[in-house]
PyMOL CGO cylinders between C-alpha atoms (Angstrom):
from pymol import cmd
from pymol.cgo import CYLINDER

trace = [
    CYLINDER, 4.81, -2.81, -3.69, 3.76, 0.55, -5.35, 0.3, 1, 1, 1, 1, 1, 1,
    CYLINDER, 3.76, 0.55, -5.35, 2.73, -0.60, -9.04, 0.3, 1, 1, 1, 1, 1, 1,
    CYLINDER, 2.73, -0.60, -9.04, -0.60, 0.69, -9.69, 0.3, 1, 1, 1, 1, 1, 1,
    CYLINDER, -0.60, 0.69, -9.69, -2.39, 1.85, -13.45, 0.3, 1, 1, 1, 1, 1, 1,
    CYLINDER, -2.39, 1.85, -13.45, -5.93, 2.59, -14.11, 0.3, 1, 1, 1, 1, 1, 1,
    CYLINDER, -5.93, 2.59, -14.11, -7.90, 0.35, -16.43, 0.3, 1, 1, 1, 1, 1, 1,
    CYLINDER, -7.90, 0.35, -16.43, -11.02, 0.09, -18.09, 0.3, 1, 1, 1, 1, 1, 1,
    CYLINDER, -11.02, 0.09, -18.09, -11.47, -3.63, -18.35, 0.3, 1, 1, 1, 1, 1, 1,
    CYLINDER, -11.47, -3.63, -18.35, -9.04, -6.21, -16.12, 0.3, 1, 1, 1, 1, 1, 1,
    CYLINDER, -9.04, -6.21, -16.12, -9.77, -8.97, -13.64, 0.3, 1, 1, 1, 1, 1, 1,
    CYLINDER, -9.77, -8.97, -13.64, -9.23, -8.26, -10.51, 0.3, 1, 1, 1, 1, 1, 1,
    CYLINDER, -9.23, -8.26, -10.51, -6.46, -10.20, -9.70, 0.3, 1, 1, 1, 1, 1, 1,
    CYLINDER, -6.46, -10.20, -9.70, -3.71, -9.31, -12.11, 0.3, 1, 1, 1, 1, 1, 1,
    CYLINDER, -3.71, -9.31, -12.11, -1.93, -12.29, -14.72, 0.3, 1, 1, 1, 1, 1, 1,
    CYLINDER, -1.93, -12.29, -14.72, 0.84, -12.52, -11.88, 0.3, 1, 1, 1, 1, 1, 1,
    CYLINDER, 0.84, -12.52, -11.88, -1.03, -13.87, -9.45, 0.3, 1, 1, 1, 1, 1, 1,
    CYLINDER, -1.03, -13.87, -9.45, -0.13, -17.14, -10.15, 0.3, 1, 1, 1, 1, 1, 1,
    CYLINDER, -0.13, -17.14, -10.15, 3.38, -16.91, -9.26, 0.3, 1, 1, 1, 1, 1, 1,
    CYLINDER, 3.38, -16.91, -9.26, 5.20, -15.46, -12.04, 0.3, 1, 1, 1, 1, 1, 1,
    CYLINDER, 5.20, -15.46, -12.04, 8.99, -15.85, -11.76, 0.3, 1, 1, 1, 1, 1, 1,
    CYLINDER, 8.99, -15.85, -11.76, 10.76, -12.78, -11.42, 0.3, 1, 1, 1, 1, 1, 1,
    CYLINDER, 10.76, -12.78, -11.42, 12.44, -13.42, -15.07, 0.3, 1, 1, 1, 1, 1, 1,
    CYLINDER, 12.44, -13.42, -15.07, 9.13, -12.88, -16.78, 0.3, 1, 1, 1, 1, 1, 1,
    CYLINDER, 9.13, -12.88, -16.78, 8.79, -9.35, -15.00, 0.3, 1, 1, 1, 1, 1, 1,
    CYLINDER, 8.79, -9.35, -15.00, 9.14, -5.77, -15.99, 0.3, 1, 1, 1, 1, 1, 1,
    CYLINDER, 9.14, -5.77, -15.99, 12.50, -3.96, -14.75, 0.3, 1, 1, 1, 1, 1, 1,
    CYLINDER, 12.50, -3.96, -14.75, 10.76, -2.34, -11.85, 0.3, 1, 1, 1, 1, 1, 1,
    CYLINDER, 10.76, -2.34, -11.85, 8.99, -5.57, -11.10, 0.3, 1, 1, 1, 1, 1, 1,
    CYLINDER, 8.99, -5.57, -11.10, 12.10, -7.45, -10.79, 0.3, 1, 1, 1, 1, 1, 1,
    CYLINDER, 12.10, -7.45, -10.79, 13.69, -4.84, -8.56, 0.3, 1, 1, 1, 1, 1, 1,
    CYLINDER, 13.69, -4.84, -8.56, 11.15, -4.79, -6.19, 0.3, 1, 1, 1, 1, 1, 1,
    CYLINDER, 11.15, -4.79, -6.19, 11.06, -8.62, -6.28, 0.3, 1, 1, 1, 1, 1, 1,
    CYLINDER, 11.06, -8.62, -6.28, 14.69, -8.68, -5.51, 0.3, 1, 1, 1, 1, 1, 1,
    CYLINDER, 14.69, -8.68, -5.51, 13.24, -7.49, -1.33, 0.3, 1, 1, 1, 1, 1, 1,
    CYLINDER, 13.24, -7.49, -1.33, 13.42, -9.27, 1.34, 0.3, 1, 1, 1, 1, 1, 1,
    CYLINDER, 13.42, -9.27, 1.34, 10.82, -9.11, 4.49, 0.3, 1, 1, 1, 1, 1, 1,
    CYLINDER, 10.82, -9.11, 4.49, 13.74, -8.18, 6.38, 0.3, 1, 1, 1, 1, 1, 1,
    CYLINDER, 13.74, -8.18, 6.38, 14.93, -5.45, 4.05, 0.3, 1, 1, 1, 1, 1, 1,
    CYLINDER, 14.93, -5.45, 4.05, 10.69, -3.89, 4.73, 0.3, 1, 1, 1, 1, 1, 1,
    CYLINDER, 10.69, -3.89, 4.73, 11.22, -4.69, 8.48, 0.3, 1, 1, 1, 1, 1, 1,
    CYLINDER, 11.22, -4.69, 8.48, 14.38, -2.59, 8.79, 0.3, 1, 1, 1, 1, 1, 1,
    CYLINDER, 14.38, -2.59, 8.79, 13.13, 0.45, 6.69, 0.3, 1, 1, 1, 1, 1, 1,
    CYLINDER, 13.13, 0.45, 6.69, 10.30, 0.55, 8.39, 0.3, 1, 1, 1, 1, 1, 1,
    CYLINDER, 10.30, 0.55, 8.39, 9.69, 3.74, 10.27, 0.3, 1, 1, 1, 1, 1, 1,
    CYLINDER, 9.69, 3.74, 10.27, 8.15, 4.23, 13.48, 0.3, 1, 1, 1, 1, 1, 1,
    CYLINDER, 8.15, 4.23, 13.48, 6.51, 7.48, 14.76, 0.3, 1, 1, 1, 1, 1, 1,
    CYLINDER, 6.51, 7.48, 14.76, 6.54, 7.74, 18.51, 0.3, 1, 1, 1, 1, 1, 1,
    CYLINDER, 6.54, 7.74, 18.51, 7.07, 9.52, 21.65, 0.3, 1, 1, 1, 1, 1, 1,
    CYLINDER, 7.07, 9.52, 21.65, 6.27, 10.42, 25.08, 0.3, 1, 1, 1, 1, 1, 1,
    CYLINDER, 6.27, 10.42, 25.08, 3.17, 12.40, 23.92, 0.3, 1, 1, 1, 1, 1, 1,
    CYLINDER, 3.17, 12.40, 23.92, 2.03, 9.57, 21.57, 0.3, 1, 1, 1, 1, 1, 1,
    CYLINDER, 2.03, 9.57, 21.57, -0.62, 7.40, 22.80, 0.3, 1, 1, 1, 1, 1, 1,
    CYLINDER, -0.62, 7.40, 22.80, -0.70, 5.59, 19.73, 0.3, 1, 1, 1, 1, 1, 1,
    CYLINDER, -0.70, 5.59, 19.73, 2.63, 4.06, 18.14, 0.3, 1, 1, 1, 1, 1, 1,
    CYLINDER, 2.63, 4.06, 18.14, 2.85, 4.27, 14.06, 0.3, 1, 1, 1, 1, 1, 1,
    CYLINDER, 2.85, 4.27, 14.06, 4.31, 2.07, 12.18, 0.3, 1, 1, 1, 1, 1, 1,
    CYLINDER, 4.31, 2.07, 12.18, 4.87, 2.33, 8.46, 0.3, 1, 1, 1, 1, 1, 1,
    CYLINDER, 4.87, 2.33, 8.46, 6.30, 0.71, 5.44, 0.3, 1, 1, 1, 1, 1, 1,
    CYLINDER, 6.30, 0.71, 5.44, 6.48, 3.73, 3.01, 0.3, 1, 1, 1, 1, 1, 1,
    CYLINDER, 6.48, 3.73, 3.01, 10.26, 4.13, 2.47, 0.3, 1, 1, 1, 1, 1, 1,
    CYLINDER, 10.26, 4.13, 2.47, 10.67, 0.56, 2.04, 0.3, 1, 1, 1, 1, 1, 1,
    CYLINDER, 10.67, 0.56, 2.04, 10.37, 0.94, -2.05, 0.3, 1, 1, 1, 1, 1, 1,
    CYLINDER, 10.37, 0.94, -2.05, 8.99, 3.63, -3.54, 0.3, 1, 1, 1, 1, 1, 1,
    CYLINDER, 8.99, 3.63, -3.54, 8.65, 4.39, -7.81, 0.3, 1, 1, 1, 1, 1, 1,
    CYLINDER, 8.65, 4.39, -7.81, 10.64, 7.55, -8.90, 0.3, 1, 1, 1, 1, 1, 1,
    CYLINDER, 10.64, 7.55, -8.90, 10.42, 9.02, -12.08, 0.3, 1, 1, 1, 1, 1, 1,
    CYLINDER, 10.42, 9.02, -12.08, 12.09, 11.97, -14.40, 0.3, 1, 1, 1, 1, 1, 1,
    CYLINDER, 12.09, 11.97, -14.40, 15.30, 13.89, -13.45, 0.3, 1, 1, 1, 1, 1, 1,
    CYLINDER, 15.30, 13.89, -13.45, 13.75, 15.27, -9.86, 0.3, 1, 1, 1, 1, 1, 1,
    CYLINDER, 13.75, 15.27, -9.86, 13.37, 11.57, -8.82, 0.3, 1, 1, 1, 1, 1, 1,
    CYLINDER, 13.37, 11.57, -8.82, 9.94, 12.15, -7.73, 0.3, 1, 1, 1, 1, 1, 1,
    CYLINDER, 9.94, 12.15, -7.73, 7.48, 9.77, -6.72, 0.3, 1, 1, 1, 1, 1, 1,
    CYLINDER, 7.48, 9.77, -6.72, 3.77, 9.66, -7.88, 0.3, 1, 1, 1, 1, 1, 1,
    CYLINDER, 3.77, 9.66, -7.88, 1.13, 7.39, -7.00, 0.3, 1, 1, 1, 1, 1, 1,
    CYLINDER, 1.13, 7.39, -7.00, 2.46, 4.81, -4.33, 0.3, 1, 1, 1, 1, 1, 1,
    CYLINDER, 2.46, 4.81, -4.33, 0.99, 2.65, -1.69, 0.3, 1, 1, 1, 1, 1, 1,
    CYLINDER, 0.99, 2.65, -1.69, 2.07, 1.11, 1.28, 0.3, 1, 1, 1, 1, 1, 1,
    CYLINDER, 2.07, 1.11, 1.28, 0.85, -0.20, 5.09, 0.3, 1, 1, 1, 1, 1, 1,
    CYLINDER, 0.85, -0.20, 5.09, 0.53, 1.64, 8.09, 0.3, 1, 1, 1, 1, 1, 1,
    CYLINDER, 0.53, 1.64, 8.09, -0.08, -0.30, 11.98, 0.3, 1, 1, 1, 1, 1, 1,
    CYLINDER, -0.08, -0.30, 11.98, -1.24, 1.32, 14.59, 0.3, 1, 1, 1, 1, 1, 1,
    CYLINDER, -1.24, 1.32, 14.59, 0.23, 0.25, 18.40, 0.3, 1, 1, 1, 1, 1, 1,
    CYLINDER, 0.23, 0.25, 18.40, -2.30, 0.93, 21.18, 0.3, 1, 1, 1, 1, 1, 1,
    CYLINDER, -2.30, 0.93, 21.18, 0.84, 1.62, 23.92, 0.3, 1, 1, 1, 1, 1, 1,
    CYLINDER, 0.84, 1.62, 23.92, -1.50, 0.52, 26.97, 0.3, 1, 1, 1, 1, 1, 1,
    CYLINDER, -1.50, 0.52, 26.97, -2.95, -2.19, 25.41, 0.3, 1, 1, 1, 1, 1, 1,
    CYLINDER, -2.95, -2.19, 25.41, -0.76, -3.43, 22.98, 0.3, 1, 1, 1, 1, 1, 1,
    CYLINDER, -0.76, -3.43, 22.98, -3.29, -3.81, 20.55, 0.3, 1, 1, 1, 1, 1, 1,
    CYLINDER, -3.29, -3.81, 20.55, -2.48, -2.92, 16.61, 0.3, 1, 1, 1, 1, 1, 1,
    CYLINDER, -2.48, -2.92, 16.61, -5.37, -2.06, 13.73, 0.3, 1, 1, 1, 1, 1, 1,
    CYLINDER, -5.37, -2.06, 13.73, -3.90, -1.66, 10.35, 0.3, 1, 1, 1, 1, 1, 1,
    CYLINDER, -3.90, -1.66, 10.35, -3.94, 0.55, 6.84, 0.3, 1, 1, 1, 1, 1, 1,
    CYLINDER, -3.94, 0.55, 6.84, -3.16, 0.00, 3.08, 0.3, 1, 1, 1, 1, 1, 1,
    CYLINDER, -3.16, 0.00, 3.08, -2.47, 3.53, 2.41, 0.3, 1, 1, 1, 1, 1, 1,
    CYLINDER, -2.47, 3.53, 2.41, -3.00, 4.66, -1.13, 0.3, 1, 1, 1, 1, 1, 1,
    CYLINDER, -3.00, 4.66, -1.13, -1.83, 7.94, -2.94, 0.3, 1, 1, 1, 1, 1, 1,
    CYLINDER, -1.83, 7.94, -2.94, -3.17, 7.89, -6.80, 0.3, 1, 1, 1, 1, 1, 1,
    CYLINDER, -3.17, 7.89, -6.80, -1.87, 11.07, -8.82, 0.3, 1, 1, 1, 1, 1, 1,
    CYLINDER, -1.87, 11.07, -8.82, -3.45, 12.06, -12.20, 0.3, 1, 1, 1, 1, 1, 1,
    CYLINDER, -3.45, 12.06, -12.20, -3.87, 14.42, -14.54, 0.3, 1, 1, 1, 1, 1, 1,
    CYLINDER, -3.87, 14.42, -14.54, -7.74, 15.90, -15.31, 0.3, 1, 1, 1, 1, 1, 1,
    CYLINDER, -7.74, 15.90, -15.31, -10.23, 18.83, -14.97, 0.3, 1, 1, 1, 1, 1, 1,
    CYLINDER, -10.23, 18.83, -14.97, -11.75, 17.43, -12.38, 0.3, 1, 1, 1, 1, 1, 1,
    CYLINDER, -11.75, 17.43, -12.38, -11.15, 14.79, -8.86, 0.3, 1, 1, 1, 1, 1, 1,
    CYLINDER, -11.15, 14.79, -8.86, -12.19, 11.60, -10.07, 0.3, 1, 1, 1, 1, 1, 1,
    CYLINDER, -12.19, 11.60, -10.07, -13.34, 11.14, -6.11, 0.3, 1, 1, 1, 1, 1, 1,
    CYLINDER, -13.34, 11.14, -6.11, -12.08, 7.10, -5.89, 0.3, 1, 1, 1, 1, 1, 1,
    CYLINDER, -12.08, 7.10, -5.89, -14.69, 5.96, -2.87, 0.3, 1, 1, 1, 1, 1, 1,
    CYLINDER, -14.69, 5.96, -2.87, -14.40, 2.28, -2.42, 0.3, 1, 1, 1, 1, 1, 1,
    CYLINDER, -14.40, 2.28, -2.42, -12.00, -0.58, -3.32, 0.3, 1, 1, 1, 1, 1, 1,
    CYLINDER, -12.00, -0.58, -3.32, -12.13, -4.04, -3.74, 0.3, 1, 1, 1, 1, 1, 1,
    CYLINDER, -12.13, -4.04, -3.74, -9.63, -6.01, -2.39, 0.3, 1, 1, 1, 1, 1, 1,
    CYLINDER, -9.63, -6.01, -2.39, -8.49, -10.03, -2.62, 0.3, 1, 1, 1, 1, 1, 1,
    CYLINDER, -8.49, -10.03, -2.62, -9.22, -12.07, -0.23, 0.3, 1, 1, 1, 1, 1, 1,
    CYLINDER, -9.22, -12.07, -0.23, -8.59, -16.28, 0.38, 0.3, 1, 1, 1, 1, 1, 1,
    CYLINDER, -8.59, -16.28, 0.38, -12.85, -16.48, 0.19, 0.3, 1, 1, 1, 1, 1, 1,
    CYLINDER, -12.85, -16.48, 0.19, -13.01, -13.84, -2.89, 0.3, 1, 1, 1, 1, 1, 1,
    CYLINDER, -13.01, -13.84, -2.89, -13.20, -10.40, -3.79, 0.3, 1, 1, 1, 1, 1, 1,
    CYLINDER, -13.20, -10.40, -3.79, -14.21, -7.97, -0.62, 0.3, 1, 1, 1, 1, 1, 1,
    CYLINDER, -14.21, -7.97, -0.62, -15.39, -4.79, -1.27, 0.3, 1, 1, 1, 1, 1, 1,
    CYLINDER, -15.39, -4.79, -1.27, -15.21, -1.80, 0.99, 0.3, 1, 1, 1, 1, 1, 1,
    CYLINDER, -15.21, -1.80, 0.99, -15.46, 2.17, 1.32, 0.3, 1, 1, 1, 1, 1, 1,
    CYLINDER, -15.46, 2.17, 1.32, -12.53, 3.95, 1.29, 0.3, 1, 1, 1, 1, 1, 1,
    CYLINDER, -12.53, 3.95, 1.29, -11.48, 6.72, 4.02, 0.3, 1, 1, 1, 1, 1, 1,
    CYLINDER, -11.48, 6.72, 4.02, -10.62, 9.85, 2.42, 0.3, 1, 1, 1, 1, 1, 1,
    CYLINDER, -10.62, 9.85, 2.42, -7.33, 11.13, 3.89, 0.3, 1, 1, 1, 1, 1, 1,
    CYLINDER, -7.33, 11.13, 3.89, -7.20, 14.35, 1.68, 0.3, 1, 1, 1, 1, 1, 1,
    CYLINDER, -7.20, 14.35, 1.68, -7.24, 15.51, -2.34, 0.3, 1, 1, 1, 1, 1, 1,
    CYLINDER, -7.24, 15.51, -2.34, -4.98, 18.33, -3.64, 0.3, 1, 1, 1, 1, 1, 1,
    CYLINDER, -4.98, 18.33, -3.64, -3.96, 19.81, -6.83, 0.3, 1, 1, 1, 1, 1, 1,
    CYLINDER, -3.96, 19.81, -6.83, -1.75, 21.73, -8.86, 0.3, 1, 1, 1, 1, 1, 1,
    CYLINDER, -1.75, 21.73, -8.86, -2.21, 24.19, -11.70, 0.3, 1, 1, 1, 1, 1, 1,
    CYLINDER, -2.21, 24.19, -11.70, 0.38, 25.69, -14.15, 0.3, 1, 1, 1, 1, 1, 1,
    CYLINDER, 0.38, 25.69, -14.15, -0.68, 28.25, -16.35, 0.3, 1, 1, 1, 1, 1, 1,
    CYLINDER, -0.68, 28.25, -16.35, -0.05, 25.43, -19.20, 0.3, 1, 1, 1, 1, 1, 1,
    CYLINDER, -0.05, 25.43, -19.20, -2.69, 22.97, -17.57, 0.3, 1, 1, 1, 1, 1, 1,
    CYLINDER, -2.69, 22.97, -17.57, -5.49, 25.19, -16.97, 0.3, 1, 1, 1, 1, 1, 1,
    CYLINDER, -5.49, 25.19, -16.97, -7.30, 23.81, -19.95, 0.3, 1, 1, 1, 1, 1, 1,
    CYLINDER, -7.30, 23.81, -19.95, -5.92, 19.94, -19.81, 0.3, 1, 1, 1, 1, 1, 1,
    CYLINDER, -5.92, 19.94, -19.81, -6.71, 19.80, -16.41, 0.3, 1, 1, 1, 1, 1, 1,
    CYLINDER, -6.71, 19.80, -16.41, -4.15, 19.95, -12.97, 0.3, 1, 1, 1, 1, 1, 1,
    CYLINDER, -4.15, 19.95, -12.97, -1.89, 17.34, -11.60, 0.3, 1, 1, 1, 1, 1, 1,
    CYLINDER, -1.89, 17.34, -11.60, -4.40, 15.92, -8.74, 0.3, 1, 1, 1, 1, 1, 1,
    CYLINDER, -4.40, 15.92, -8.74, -3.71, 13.53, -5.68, 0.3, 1, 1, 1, 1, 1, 1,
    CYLINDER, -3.71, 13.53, -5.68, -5.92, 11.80, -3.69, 0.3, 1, 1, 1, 1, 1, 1,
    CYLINDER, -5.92, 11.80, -3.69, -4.74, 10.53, -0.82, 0.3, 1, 1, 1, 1, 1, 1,
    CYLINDER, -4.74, 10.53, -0.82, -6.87, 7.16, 1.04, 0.3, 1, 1, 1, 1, 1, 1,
    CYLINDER, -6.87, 7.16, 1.04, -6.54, 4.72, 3.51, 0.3, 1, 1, 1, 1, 1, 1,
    CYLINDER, -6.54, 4.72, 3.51, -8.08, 1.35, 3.94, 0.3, 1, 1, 1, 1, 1, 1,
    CYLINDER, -8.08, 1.35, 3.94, -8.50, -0.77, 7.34, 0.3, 1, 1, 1, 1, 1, 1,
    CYLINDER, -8.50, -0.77, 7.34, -7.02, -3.97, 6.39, 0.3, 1, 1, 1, 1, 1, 1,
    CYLINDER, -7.02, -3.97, 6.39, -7.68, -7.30, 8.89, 0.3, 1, 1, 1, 1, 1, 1,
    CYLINDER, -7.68, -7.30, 8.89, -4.26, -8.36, 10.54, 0.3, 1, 1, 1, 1, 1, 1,
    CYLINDER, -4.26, -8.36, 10.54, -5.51, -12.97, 9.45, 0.3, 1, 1, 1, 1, 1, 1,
    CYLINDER, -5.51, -12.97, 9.45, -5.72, -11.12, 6.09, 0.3, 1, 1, 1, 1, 1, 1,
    CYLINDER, -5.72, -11.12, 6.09, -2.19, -9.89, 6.52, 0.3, 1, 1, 1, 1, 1, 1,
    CYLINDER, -2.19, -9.89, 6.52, -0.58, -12.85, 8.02, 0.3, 1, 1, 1, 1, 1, 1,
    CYLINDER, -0.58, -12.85, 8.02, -2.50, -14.73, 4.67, 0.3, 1, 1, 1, 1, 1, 1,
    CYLINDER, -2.50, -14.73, 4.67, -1.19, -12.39, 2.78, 0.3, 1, 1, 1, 1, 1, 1,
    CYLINDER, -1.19, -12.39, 2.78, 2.91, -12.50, 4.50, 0.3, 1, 1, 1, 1, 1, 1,
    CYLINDER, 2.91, -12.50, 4.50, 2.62, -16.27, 3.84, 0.3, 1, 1, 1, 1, 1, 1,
    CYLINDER, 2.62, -16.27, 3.84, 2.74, -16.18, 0.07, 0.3, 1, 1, 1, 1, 1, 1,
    CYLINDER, 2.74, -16.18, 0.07, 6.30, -15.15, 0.34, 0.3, 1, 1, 1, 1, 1, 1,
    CYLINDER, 6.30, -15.15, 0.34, 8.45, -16.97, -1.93, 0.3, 1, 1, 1, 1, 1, 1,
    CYLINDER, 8.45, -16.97, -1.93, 11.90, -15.02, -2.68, 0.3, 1, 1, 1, 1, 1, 1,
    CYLINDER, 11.90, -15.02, -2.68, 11.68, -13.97, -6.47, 0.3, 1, 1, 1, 1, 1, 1,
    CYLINDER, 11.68, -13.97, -6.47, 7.98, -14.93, -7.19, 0.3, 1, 1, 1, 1, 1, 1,
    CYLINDER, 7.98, -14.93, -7.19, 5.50, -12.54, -7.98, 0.3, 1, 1, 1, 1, 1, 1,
    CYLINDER, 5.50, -12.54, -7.98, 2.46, -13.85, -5.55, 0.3, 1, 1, 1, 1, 1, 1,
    CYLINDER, 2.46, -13.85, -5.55, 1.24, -10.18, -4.73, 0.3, 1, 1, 1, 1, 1, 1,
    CYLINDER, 1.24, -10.18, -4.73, -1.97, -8.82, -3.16, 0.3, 1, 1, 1, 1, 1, 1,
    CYLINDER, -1.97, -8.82, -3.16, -3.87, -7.09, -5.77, 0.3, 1, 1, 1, 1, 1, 1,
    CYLINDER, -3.87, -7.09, -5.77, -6.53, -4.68, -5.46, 0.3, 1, 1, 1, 1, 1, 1,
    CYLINDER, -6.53, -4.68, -5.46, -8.82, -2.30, -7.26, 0.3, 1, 1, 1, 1, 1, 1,
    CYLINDER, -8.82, -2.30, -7.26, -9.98, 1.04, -6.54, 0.3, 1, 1, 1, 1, 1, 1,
    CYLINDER, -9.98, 1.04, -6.54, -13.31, 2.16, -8.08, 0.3, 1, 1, 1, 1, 1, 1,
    CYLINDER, -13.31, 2.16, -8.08, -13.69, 6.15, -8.97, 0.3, 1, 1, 1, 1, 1, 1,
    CYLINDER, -13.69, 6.15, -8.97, -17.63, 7.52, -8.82, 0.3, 1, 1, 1, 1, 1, 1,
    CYLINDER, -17.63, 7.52, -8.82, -16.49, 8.50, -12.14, 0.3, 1, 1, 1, 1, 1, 1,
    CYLINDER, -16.49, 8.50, -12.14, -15.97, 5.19, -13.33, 0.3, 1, 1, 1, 1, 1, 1,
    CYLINDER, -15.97, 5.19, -13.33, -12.60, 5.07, -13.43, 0.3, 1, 1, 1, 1, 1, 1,
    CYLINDER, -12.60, 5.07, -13.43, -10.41, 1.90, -11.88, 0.3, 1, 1, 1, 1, 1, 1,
    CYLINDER, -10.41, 1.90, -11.88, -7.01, 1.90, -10.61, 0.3, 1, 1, 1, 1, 1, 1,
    CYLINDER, -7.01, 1.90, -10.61, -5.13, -1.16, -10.00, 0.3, 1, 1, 1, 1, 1, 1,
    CYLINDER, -5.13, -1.16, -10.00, -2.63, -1.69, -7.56, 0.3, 1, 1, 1, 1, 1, 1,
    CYLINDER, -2.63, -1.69, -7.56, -0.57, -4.87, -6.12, 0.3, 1, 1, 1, 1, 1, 1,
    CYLINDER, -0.57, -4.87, -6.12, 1.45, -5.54, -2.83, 0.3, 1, 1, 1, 1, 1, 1,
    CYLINDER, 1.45, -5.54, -2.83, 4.54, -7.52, -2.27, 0.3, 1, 1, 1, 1, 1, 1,
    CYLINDER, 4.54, -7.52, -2.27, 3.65, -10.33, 0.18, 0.3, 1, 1, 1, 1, 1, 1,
    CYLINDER, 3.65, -10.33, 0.18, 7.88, -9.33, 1.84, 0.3, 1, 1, 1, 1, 1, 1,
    CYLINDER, 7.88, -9.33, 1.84, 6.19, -5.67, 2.64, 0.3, 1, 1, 1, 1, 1, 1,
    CYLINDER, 6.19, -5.67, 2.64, 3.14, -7.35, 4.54, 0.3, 1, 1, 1, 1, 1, 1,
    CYLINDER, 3.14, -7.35, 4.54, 5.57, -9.61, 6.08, 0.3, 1, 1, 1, 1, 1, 1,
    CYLINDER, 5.57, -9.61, 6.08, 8.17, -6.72, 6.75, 0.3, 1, 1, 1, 1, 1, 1,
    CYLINDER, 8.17, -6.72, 6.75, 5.36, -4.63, 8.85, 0.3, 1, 1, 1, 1, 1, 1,
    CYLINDER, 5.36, -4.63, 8.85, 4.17, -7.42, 10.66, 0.3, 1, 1, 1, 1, 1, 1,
    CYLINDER, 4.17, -7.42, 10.66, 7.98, -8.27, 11.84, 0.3, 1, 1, 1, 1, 1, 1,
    CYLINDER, 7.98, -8.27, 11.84, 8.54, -4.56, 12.74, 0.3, 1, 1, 1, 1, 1, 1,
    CYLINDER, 8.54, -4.56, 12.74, 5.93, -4.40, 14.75, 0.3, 1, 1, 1, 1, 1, 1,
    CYLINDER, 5.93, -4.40, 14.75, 6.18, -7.30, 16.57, 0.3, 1, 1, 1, 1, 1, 1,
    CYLINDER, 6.18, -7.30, 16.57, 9.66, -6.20, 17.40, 0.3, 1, 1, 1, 1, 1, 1,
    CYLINDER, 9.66, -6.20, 17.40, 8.31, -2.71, 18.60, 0.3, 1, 1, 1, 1, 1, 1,
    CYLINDER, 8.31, -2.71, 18.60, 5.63, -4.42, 21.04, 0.3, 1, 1, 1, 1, 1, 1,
    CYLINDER, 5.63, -4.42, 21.04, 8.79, -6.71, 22.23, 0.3, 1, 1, 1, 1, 1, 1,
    CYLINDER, 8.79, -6.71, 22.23, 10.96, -3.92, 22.94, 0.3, 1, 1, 1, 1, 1, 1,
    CYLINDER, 10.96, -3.92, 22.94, 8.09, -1.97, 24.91, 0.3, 1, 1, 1, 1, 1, 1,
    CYLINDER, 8.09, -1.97, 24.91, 6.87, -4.80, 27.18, 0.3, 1, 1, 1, 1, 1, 1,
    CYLINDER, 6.87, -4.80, 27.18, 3.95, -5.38, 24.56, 0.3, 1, 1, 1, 1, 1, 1,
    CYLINDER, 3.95, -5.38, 24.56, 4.36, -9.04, 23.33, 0.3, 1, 1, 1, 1, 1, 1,
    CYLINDER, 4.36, -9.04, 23.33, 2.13, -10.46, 25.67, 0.3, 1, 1, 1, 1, 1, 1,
    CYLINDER, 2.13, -10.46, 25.67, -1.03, -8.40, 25.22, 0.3, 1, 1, 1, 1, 1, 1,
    CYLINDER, -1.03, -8.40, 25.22, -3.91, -8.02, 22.50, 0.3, 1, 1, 1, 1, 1, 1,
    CYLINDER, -3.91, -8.02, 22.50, -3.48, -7.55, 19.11, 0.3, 1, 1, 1, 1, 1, 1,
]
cmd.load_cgo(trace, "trace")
């Protein structure tokens, strides 16, 4: 799920977790909602070839936020797995891109994320920052990205799949934390864990992979 906002003051895990029905959702919520793990699982994409050693897996077109006439998407998360082809053994990545507007990169370096025994908190990998300047925002600041991945446990995942109930809002929620002090909230379907987790169990199937680690 790609929701995200930044906050000043907000638990960490959102009013929703609970297990809102999908009637008491925003729009966008709703539509989103309205996925299956099997609709993730077949958009999944998978990067791979003779030269690849490792296999990649990811969820990203799955569902995606698009806003104004260009249809353009903004900040947006989603998971990435990682298929060891000689081993058959998988690590895994929430994958967050956060786009803003400011003077300056608000540098988000760790998150904390939910877990069954509480809050976890951990550094983020920086997988680039960028930004763009118009003549018009050279004063109010550019239109910045910053792009970060997180390693993410696969028992956390399969906790996380297991919350699936079709049309109830029982997402994963999780904060990133700015060295400016900014936070930025963001929440994952339990269908899009579930989706990955099918797709690549159906890779390592089809390449001989089942059996072995990971």
């Amino acid at each position: 799920m790609r929701m995200g906002r930044f906050v000043s003051v907000l638990a960490l895990l959102g009013a929703t977790q609970g297990g809102a029905r999908a009637a008491d959702l925003p729009g966008e919520a709703r539509r989103m909602l309205a996925m299956t793990p099997q609709d993730f699982e077949r958009s999944a994409t998978v990067k791979d070839d003779g030269l690849e050693l490792v296999a990649t897996i990811t969820t990203e077109p799955g569902y995606q936020e698009r806003h104004g006439l260009l249809r353009l998407v903004w900040s947006d998360n989603f998971l990435r797995a990682f298929v060891n082809k000689t081993s058959g053994a998988v690590t895994y990545q929430l994958y967050q891109r956060i786009v803003y507007q400011g003077r300056l990169y608000k540098y988000f370096w760790t998150v904390n994320y939910e877990t069954p025994s509480g809050p976890r908190a951990v550094e983020t990998l920086n997988l680039g920052r960028t930004a763009q300047c118009s003549r018009s925002q050279l004063y109010g600041g550019c239109t910045r990205t910053e792009n970060l991945a997180v390693p993410i446990d696969e028992p956390l995942l399969r906790t996380i799949a297991a919350r699936y109930v079709p049309g109830v809002d029982a997402g994963w929620h999780f904060r990133f934390k700015a060295q400016t002090g900014d936070d930025y909230d963001g929440v994952m379907a339990p269908a899009e864990v579930a989706g990955l987790l099918a797709a690549v169990a159906d890779y390592k199937r089809q390449h001989g992979l089942a059996q072995r680690a990971g």
